[in-house]
C-alpha positions as CSV (number, residue, x, y, z in Angstrom):
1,X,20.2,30.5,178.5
2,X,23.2,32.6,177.8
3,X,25.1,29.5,178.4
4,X,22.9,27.3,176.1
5,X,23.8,30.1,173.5
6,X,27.2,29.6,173.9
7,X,27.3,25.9,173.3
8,X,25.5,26.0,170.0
9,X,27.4,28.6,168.8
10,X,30.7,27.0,169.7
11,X,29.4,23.7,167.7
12,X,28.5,25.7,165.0
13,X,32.5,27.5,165.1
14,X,33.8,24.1,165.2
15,X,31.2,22.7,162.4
16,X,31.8,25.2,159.3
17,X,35.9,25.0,160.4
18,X,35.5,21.1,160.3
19,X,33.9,21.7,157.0
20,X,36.2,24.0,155.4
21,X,39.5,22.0,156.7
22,X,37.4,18.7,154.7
23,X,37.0,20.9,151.6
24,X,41.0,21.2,151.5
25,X,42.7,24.4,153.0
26,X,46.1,24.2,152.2
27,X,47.9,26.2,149.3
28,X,48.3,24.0,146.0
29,X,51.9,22.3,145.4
30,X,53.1,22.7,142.2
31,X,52.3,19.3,140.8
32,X,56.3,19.3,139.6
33,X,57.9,19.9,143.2
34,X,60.5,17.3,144.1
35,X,59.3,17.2,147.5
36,X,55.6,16.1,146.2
37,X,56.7,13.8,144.2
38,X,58.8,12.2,146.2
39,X,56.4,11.8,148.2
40,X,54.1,10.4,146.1
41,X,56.4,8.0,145.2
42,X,57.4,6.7,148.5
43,X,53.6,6.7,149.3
44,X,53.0,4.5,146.4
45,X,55.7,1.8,146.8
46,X,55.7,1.8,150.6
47,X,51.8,2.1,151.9
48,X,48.4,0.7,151.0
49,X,45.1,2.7,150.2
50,X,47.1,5.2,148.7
51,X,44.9,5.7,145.2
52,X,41.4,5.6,147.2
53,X,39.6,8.7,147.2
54,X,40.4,11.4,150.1
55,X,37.6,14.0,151.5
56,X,38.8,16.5,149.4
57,X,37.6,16.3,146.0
58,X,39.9,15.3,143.4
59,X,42.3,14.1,145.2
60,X,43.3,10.7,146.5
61,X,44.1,9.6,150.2
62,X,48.0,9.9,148.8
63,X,47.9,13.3,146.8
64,X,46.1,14.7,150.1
65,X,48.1,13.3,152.4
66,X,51.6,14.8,150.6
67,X,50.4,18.1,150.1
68,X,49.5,18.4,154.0
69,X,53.0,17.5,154.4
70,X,54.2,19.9,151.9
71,X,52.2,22.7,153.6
72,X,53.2,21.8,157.4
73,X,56.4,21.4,157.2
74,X,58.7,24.5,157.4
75,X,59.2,26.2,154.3
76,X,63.3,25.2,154.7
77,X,62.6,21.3,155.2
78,X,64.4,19.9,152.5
79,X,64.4,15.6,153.5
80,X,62.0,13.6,152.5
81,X,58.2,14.2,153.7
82,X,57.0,10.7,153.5
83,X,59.8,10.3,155.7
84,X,59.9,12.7,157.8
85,X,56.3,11.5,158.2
86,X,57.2,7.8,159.9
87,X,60.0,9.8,162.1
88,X,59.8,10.8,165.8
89,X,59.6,13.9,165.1
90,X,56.8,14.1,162.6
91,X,54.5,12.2,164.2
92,X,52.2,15.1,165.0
93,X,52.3,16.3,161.4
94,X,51.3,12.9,160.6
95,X,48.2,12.9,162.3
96,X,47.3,15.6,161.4
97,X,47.8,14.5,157.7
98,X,46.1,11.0,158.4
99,X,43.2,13.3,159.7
100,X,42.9,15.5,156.7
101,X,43.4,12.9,154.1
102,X,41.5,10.1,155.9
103,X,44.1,7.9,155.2
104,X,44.7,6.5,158.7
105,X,46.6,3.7,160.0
């Protein structure tokens, strides 16, 4: 029983945090930050899907996807997140960007 108990409220954990990572978590990038739109920009002339809409509301797949980047990154990164994105090396923040903006490949 105790067991039982455990599982459901383990799903239920991982349920509301699934929900609240979908509603958009991550700190707001100043819509005039170089980075961002950089991003944007590469997003737009390099990949497709980019304007479709993302899980979190108001925001397309692209707009979601940059400001993951922008958030995981380390606050001194100072290349190119779109980037950075396709690299060896950011390959687990990309998932974990694809994931959150549903935008993946």
């Amino acid at each position: 029983m105790k067991k039982t108990l455990l599982s459901i409220a383990t799903f239920l954990t991982l349920g509301v945090a699934s929900l609240a990572f979908a509603a958009g978590s991550y700190n707001d990038v100043p819509s005039s930050d170089p980075q961002y739109q950089a991003c944007l920009t590469y997003a737009t002339k390099n990949w497709e899907g980019g304007n479709d809409p993302s899980p979190i509301a108001g925001q397309t797949k692209m707009a979601a996807f940059c400001e993951c980047m922008w958030n995981e990154t380390p606050e001194d990164f100072k290349g190119s997140l779109a980037k950075f994105s396709e690299s060896d090396n950011g390959k687990r923040i990309n998932k974990i960007c694809e994931k959150y903006s549903n935008w993946g490949s």
